[in-house]
N, C-alpha and C positions, 0 to 999 in steps of 0.2 A: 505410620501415616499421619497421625496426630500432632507431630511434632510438625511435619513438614507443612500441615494444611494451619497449624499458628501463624507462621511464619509469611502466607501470603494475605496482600493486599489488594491484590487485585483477582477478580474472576473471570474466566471468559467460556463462549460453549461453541463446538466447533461443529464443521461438516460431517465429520467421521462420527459423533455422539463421546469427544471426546472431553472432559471438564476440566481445565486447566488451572491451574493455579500459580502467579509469579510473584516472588519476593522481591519486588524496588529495593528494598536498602541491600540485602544480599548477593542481585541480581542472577536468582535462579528463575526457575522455571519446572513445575512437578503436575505428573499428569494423573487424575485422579479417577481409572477407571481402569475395566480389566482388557487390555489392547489385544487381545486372542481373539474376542468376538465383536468386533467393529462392523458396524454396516451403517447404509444410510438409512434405515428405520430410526435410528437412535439422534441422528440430529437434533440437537442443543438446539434454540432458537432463539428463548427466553429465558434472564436470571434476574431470580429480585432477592432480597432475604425474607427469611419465614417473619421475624421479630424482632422488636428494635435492638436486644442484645444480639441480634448479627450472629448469634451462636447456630442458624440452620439457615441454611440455603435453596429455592426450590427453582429447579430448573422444567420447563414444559418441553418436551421433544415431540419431534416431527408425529411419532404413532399414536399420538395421544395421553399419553403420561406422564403426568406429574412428581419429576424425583425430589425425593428431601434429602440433602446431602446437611451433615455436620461437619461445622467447622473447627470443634472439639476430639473429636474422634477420624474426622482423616478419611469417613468413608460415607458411601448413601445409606443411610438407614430406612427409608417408606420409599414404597412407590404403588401409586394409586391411579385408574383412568378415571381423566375427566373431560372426556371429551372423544368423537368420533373419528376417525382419521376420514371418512367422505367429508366431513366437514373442513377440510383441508387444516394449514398446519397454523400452530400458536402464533396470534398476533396480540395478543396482553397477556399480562398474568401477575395476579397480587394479593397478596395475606393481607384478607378481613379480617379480623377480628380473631375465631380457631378456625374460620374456614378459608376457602378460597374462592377464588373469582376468574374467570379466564376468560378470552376471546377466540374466536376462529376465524379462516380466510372467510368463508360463508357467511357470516354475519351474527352467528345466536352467542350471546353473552349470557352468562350462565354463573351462577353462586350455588357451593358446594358447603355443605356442612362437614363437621372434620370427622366422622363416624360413617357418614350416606354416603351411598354408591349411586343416588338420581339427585339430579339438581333441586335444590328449593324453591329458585328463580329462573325463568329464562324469559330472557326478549333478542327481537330481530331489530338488530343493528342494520339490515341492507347484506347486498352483497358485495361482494370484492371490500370486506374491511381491513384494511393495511395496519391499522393502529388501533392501542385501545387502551387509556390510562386512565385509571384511578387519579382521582383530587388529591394532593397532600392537607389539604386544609378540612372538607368536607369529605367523611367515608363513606357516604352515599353516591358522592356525584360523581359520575364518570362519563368520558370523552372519548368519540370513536367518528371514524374516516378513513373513506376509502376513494376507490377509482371511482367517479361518476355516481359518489356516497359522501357529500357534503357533510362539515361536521353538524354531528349530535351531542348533546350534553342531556345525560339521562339520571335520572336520582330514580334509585335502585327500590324507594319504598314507595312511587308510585311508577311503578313501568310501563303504564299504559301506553302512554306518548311521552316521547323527550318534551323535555322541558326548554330546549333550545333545540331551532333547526336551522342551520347556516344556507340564507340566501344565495342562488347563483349570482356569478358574478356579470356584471351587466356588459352589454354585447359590445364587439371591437368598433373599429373605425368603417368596416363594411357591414354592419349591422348582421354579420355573425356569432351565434353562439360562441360563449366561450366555454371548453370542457373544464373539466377543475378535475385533482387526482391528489386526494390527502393521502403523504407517505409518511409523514409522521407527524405528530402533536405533542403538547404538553403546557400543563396549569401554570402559568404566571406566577411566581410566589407575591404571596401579600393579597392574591386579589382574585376572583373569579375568569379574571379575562385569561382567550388562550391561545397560541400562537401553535401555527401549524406551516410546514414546508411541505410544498405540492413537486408531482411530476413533470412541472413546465415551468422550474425554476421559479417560484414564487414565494414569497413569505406573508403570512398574511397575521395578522392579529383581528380576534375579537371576541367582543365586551356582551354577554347576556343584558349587561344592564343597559344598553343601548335600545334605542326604537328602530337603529338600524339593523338589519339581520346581515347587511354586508359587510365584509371586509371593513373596520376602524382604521386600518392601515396594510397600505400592499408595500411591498419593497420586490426586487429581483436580483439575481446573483448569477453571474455565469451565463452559459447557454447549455447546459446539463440537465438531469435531473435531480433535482434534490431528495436524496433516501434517508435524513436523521438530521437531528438536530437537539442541542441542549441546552439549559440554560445555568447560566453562574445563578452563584447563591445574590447578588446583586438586584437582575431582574431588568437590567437595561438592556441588557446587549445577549445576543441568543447566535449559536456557533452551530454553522451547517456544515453538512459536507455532501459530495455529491457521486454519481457515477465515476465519474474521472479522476479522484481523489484528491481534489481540490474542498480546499475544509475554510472558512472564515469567519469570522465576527461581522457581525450586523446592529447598528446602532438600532433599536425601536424606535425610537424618538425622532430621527431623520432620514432614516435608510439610509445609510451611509455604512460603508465600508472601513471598521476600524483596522483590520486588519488581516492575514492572511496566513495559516499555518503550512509551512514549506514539509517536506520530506514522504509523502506519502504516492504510493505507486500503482493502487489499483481502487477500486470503488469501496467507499466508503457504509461499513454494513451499520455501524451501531457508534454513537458518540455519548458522551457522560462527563460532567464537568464535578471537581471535586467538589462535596459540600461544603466545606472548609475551607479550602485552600484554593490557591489562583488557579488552579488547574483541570487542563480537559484531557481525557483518554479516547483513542481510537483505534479501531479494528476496522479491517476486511478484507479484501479476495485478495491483499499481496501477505498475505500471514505474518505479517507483524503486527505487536502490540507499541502503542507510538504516545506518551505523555507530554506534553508540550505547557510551558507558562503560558500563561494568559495576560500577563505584564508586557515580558518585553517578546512575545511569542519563537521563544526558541526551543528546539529540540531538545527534553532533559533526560526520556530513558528511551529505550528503543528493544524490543528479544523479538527475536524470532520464534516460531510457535510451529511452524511444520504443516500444522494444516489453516486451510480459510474455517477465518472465523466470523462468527455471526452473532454474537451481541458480548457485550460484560460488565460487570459490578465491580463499584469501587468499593472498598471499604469507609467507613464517616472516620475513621483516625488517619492520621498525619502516615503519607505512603510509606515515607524514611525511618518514621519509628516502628512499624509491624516487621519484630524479628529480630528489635536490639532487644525489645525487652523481655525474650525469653533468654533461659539459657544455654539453649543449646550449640553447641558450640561444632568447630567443625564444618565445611562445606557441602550441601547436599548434593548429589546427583542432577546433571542438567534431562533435560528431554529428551533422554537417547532410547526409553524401551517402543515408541511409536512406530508403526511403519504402513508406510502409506498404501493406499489399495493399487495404486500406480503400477509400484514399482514389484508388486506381485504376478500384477498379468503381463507386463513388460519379458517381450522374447531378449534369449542372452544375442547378442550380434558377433560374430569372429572375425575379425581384423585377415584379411588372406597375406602373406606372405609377399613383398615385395624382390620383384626379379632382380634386380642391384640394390646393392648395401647403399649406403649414402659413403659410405668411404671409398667405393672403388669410382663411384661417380666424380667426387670432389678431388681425386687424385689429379688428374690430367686438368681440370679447371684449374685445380691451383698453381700447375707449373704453365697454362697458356699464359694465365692472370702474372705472376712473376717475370714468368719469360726468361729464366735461368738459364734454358737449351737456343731458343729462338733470337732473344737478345745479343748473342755471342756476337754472328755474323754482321751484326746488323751496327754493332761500337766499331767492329774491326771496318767497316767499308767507310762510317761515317768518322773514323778515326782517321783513316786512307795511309796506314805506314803501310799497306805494300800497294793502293796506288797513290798516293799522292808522290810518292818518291820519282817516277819517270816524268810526271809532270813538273817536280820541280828541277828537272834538269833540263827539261827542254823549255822552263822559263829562265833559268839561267845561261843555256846557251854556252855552257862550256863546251859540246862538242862539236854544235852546229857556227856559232859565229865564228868558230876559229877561221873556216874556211872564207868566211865574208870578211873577218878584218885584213885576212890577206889577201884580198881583192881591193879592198880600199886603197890599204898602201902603194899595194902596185910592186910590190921589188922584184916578184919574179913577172910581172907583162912590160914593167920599162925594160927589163933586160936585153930581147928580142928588139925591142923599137932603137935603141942605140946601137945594136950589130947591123941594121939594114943602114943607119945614117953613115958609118964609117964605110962601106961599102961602097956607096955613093960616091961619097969623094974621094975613094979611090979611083 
């Protein structure tokens, strides 16, 4: 299992609590867990890595556990709870320092030392929290947003109250409330400020350092809702994708629409743009993994994965090179040990026997359709050698004029008319 977990680049965690792992340059695909015992307790939700050598992976599942999977060894080595399954299921999760940090649907955000079974820290994020990110710049400051749970910006050494609380947005044209509904966010690189995609199609950016607590900039995309969003290592342009699985680019700077990634078939769960490279990855409910440029936005790898997935990690090296530079050689096994809970409870159906073959049916069609038997009759009458023949004698009139051209002539009616005149004069 070692060999094969080198070899990918990519991570993703599915419905089933299934851990996948897929090689781009080899174009495999290897499932990293024991597929006898699947249920939906085990749903994957959240993957980060444990440490920046990328050598451990932690995934959050639906029942509240936190697994440590190695990426050297091919298998999960820890698994530890942090967190209450009433508190509903992981909506962040991120290696502090040795410990960790997670969110919940519920709201309690919570630091975990790498030895303690109780939290060190907890505060109430609100409830219905959708999202919950750690700063890349600052390991304090973190960001969280929900349904009718406007973003917070909270630093974790004083928790008392956030340090930023994002203003409603100010009311429509009928001087209606407007609801807000953070579904995802994420830190700006270079800079404090942080852009988030709501439930009603919005993108919104903003600035702490501002006096405004509103929205710095709104833009809109689609008529969908928007569930994720990521940003290139750049920092201009920020790529959504939605229910319907329409994915785009968005200029910051003007809301404008730079562009549009095609190929995607169901709602979009979890997006990631490479750190490095031009490139974005996307999963969701139509079970493909989908990599797309970010240049001239075309389709560059595409696998099938068997079940819906819900989030996944790139690796920070180049996709093409994880798995030339081992040496193992040989092609690995695709994703064939999985099997889905479907097709278990799925009754067999039995096809009943039809009363005619398809040959005995097609028989008589094919000789109406030719007309081989039917046709015969039908050349011979519109041929007419046996009738056109009485007709052409009685337009020639070989047996009938005979009688009339000796009427014309006359030789046998003058005969009679010259015996009466000699008579006469006698």
């Amino acid at each position: 299992m070692g060999d094969r977990s080198r070899l990918c680049s990519v991570w993703l965690g599915s419905e089933t609590g299934i851990l996948k792992g897929v090689s781009v340059a080899r174009k495999q695909a290897f499932n990293f867990c024991n597929t006898s015992h699947l249920s939906r307790d085990q749903e994957l939700r959240v993957l980060v890595w444990g440490d920046p050598a990328e050598s451990e992976l932690l995934a959050g599942a639906v029942d509240g556990t936190v697994k440590t999977f190695s990426t050297e060894k091919g298998e999960f080595t820890e698994s530890r709870t942090c967190g209450d399954p009433e508190d509903g299921c992981f909506t962040g999760l991120a290696a502090r320092g040795s410990g960790l940090l997670t969110a919940s649907e519920r709201g309690p955000v919570r630091v975990w030392r790498e030895d303690s079974t109780e939290p060190v820290l907890e505060l109430d994020a609100g409830k219905n929290v959708c999202r919950m990110r750690l700063s890349p710049v600052h390991p304090n400051r973190v960001a969280t947003g929900g349904k009718e749970t406007g973003l917070r910006i909270w630093d974790l050494e004083r928790p008392e109250e956030p340090t930023f609380t994002a203003k409603n947005l100010r009311d429509d044209w009928l001087d209606l409330r407007r609801p807000h509904w953070v579904r995802d966010l994420a830190f700006i690189p270079g800079g404090d400020k942080v852009v988030t995609c709501t439930g009603f199609h919005q993108i919104h950016v903003f600035d702490p350092a501002s006096p405004r607590r509103r929205p710095v900039f709104e833009a809109e995309f689609g008529e969908y809702p928007l569930t994720a969003l990521s940003l290139p290592a750049a920092g201009d342009t920020v790529v959504v994708g939605n229910t319907h699985g329409e994915v785009a680019m968005l200029d910051l700077r003007k809301g404008l629409v730079r562009g549009v990634l095609k190929g995607l078939a169901g709602g979009v769960r979890w997006l990631q743009c490479h750190p490095t490279q031009p490139l974005v990855a996307s999963c969701g409910l139509d079970r493909f993994l989908r990599i797309h440029s970010l240049e001239d936005r075309t389709l560059l790898h595409k696998v099938y994965l068997k079940s819906r997935l819900n989030c996944l990690l790139l690796s920070s090296r180049a996709l093409e090179d994880a798995g030339r530079d081992t040496g193992t050689g040989g092609e690995g096994p695709e994703v064939k040990e999985e099997e889905d809970e479907v097709w278990d409870t799925m009754e067999t159906v039995w096809e009943k026997p039809k009363r005619k073959t398809g040959e005995e049916e097609e028989e008589p069609q094919k000789k109406s359709k030719t007309g081989e038997e039917e046709e015969e009759p039908q050349k011979k009458s519109k041929t007419g050698e046996e009738e056109e023949e009485p007709q052409k004698k009685s337009k020639t009139g070989e047996e009938e004029e005979e009688p009339q051209k000796k009427n014309k002539t006359g030789e046998e009616e003058e005969e009679p008319q010259k015996k009466r005149k000699k008579k006469r004069k006698a």
